[in-house]
N, C-alpha and C positions, 0 to 999 in steps of 0.2 A: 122844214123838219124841226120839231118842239122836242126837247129834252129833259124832264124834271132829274135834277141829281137828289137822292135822298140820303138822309144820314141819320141813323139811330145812334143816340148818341145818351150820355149819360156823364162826360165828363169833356174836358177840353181837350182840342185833338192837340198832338205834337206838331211839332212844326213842317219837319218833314212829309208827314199827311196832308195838311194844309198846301206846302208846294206843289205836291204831285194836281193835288186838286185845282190851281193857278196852272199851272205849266199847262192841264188840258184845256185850260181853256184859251189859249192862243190862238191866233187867228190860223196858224199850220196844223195844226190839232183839232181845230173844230170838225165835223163835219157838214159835206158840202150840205148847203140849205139850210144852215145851222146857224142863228148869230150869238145867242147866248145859252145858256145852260144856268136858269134859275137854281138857288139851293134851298132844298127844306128839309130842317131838323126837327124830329122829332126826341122830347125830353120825358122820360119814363117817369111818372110816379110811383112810387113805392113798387111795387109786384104788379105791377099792371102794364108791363113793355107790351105787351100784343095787342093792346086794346091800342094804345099808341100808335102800335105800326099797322094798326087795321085801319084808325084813324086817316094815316097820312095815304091808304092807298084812295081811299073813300073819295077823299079830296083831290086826289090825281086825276081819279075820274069824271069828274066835277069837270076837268080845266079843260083843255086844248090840248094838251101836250099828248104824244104822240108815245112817249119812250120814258121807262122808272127807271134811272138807272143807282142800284140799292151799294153805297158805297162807306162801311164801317168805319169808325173809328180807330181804327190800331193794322188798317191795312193801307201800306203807301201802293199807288198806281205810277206807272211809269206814263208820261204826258201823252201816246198816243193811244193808252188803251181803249178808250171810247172807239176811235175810229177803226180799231180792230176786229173790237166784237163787233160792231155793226158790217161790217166787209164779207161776215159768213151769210148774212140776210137769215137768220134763223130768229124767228118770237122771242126766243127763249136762252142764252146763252150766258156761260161766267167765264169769268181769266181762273186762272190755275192757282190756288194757294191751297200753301202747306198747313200744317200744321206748327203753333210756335211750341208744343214742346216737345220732348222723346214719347211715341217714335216721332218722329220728321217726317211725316208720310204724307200724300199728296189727295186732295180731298174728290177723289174720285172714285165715290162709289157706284156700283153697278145696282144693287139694291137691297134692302136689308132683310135676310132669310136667314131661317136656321142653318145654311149650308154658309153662310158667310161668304157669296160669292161676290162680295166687294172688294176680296184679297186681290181678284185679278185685274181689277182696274191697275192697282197701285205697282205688280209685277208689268201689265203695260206700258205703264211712264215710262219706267225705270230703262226697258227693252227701248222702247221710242227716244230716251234722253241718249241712250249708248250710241246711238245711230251716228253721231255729232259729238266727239267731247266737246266742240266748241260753244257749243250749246249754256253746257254748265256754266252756272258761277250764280255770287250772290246778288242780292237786292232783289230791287222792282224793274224789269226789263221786256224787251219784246226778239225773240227771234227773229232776225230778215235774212232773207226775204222769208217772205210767210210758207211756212211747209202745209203744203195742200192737206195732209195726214195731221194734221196739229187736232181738228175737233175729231172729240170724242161725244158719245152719249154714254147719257150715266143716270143712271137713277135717281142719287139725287146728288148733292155738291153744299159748299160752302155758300151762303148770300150775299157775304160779304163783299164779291164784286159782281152783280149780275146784274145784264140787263134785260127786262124786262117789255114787250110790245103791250100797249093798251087792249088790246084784242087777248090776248092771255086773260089777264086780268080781270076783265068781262066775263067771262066764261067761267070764269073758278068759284065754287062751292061759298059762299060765306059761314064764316068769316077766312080772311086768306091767310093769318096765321094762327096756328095754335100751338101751344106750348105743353103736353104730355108725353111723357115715355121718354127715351132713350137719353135718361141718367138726365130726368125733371127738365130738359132740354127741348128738344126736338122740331123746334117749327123749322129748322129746315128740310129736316126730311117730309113734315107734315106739307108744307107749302111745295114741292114738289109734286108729290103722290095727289095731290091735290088738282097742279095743273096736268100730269100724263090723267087723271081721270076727266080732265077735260078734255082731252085730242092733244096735247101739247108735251114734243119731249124739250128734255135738257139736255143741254150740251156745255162743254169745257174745252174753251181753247188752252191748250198746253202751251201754244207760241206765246200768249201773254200769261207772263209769271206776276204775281203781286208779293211783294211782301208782308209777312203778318210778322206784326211788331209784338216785341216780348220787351218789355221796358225800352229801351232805343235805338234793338238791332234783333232779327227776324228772321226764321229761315225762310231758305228759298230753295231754288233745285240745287245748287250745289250742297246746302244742308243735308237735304233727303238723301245723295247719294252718299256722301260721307257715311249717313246713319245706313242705310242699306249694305253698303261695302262690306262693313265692318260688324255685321250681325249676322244673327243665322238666322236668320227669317227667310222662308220659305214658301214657296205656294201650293200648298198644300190644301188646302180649303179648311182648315181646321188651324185652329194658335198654337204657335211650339211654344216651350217654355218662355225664349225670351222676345216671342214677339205676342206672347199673351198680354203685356198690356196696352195692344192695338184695340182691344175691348173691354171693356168692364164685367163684372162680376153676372151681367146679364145676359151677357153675349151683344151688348149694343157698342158702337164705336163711340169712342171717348175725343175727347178735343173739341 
């Protein structure tokens, strides 16, 4: 089994990023058939991140490797994540991260409609984390033993930790990312809707949490439920006052 780790990148990661990325590659951490896990960064010129990261998938396909697994800059992984998401055997799968600012909300959406019905991903978690306080707390962590109910399907998600099969990839529309709409953002929802139009869903293990780093400390599920506890946010399918800025001024999700 061949693994390319990718990393779009644009500045130097913190250290603790770098760990998380050393610690999986341990010989307990690898997965079986597994002996290294190449790294390739890609370096954004000016306004031209997609061309970049269309770039490095171009070249993925080019090689051998088997599996993209697309790992940001400012998200720490806990050392077994890889061999988590691979255990679902799903194409197409991410670990769990939040959001680093208010709300604190967990990047699970179901899909992007006038009816906002990506509210009830995020009321799911929340219902899924209660099951377990033991569950909560901070950082970059993995739930054990693994709850069979952890993967979800969602529309679309965060990239920041995803792993991708070559067979995905293959299949998807070119170019695989693109950068319009939802608040000048959006190739992750683009690059999703992209692969379910190839035959391909996604999915989010909620057992693996990642940390997204906010200067050099990040929420996680204990963050969200703080933030949740303590609001009046609702699932409603529609924004109350103070969980209207889960959206922006277009009705698109912000963070």
């Amino acid at each position: 089994m061949k693994i390319t780790q990718w990393v779009p990148a644009h500045e130097s990661p913190r250290w603790r990023v770098i760990q998380g990325w050393m610690d999986s590659r341990l010989s307990q951490n690898l997965p079986d058939g597994c002996n290294e896990i190449p790294l390739v960064r890609s370096l954004p010129i000016g306004d031209e991140k997609m061309r970049e990261w269309n770039e490095v998938v171009e070249t993925f396909l080019k090689s051998d490797s088997e599996w993209l697994w697309s790992t940001h800059l400012d998200v720490v992984v806990d050392p077994g994540t890889l061999k988590r998401l691979l255990s679902w055997n799903k194409p197409f799968v991410s670990a769990l991260v939040f959001m680093k600012q208010s709300p604190v909300i967990p990047h699970v959406w179901t899909d992007y409609d006038p009816e906002r019905k990506f509210i009830n991903r995020i009321d799911d978690t929340y219902e899924w984390f209660m099951k377990h306080l033991d569950w909560i707390r901070g950082g970059a962590y993995l739930i054990e033993p693994k709850p069979e109910d952890a993967l979800i399907e969602v529309g679309f998600t965060s990239t920041s930790c995803t792993l991708v099969h070559r067979s995905v990839l293959e299949k998807m529309e070119r170019p695989w990312f693109v950068q319009h709409g939802l608040n000048s953002g959006g190739e992750d929802f683009n690059f999703f809707e992209k692969a379910r139009n190839a035959g391909f869903k996604g999915y989010v293990d909620r057992s693996c949490i990642c940390e997204h780093l906010n200067i050099d400390q990040g929420p996680s599920s204990l963050d969200f439920m703080m933030w949740y506890w303590n609001s009046t946010y609702k699932n409603t399918g529609q924004p109350s006052e103070t969980s209207s800025s889960v959206t922006g001024s277009n009705g698109n999700p912000t963070g």
